[in-house]
C-alpha positions as CSV (number, residue, x, y, z in Angstrom):
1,X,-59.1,20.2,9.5
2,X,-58.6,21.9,6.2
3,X,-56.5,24.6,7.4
4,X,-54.2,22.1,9.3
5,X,-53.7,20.0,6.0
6,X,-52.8,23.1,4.4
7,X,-50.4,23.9,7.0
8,X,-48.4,20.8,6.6
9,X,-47.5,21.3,3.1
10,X,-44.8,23.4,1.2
11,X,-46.0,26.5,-0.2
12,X,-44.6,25.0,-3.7
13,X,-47.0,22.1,-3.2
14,X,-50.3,25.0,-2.3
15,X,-49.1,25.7,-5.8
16,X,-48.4,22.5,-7.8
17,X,-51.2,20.1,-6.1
18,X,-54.4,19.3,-7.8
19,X,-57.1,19.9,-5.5
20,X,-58.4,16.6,-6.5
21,X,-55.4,15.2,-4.4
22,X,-56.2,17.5,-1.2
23,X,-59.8,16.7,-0.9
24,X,-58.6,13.0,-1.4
25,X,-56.6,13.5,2.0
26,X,-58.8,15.7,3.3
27,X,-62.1,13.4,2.8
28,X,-60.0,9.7,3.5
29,X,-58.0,10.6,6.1
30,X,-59.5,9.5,10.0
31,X,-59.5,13.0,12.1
32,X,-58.1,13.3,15.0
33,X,-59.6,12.4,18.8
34,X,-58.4,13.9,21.3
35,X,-59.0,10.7,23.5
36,X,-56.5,8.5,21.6
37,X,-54.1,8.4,24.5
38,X,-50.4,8.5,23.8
39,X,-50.6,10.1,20.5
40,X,-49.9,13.9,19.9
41,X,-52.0,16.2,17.6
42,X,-48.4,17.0,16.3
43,X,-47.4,14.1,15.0
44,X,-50.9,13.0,13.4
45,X,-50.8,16.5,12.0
46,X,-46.8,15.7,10.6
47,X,-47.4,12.3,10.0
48,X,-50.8,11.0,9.4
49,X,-52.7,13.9,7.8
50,X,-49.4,15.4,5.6
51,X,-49.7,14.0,2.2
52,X,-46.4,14.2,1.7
53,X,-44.5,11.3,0.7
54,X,-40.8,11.7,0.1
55,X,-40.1,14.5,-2.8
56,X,-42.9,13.4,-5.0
57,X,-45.6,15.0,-6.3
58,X,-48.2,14.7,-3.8
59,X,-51.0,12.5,-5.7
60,X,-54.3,10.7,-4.5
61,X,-54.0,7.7,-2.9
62,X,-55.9,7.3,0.6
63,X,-59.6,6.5,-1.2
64,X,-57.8,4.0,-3.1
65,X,-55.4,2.5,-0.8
66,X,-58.4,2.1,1.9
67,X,-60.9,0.8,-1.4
68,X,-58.2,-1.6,-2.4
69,X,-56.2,-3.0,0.0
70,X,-57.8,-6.5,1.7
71,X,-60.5,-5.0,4.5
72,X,-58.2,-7.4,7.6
73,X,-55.3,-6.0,6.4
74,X,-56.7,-2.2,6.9
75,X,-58.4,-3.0,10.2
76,X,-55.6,-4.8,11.8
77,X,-53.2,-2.3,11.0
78,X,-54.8,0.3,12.9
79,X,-53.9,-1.2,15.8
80,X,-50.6,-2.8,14.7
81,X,-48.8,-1.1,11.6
82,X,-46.4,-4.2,11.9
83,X,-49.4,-6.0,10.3
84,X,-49.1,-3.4,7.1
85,X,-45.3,-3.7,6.5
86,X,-46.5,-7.4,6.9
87,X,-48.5,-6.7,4.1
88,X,-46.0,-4.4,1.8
89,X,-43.4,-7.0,2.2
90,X,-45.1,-10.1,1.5
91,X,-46.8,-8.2,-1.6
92,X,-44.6,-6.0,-3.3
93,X,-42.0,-7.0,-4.5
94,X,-38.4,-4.0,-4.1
95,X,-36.3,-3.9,-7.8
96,X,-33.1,-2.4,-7.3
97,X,-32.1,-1.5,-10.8
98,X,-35.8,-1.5,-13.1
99,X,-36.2,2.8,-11.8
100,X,-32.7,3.8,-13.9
101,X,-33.7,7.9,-13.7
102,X,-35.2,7.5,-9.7
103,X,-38.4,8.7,-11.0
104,X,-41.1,8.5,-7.8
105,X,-43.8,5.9,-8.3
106,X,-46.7,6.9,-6.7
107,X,-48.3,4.7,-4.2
108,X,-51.4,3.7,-6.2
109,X,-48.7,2.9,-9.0
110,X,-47.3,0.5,-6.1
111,X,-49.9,-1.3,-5.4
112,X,-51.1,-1.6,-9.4
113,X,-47.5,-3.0,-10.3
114,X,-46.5,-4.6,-7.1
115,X,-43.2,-3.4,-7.5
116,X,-41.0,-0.4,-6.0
117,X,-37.8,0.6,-5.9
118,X,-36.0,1.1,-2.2
């Protein structure tokens, strides 16, 4: 599972990412069963294990997201991610002109402010 995070990522992020941040996505992430019908190993590789979001710097935010966010929230959305944009939208709230330079908030920083730009 290590190798295929490493495969997801840019070689500029092999170089630029704390290892504290891989092993975060390594450790928190939920591997892969073959047995979960209709999903592809593809795109849990691309989408679920990558910890790439957008063009920021890829930080550590599974352990927290999973420690932090309510406990029905997290096991609902396994089964319905309508229930986590639920979530996002009820709780944080989208400023439109607070991020003047566009600098990337990181998802922990999210969730601590409640706040994020589009």
């Amino acid at each position: 599972m290590a190798k295929r995070l490493l495969m997801t990522v840019a070689d500029e992020d092999l170089r630029d990412t704390r290892k504290s941040a891989m092993l975060d996505h390594l450790l928190n992430t939920d591997l892969f069963n073959d047995n979960l019908s209709g999903h592809s190993r593809v795109l849990y590789e691309e989408y679920v294990l990558n910890p790439r979001i957008d063009s920021d710097i890829i930080s550590a935010w599974r352990k927290y997201l999973a420690d932090n966010l309510p406990a029905d929230v997290m096991t609902r959305a396994f089964d319905d991610p309508g229930i986590l944009a639920g979530y996002i939208a009820d709780n944080i709230t989208i400023e439109k002109t607070g991020n003047y330079y566009g600098t990337p908030i990181t998802p922990v920083g999210v969730d601590q402010l409640k706040v994020a730009d589009e």
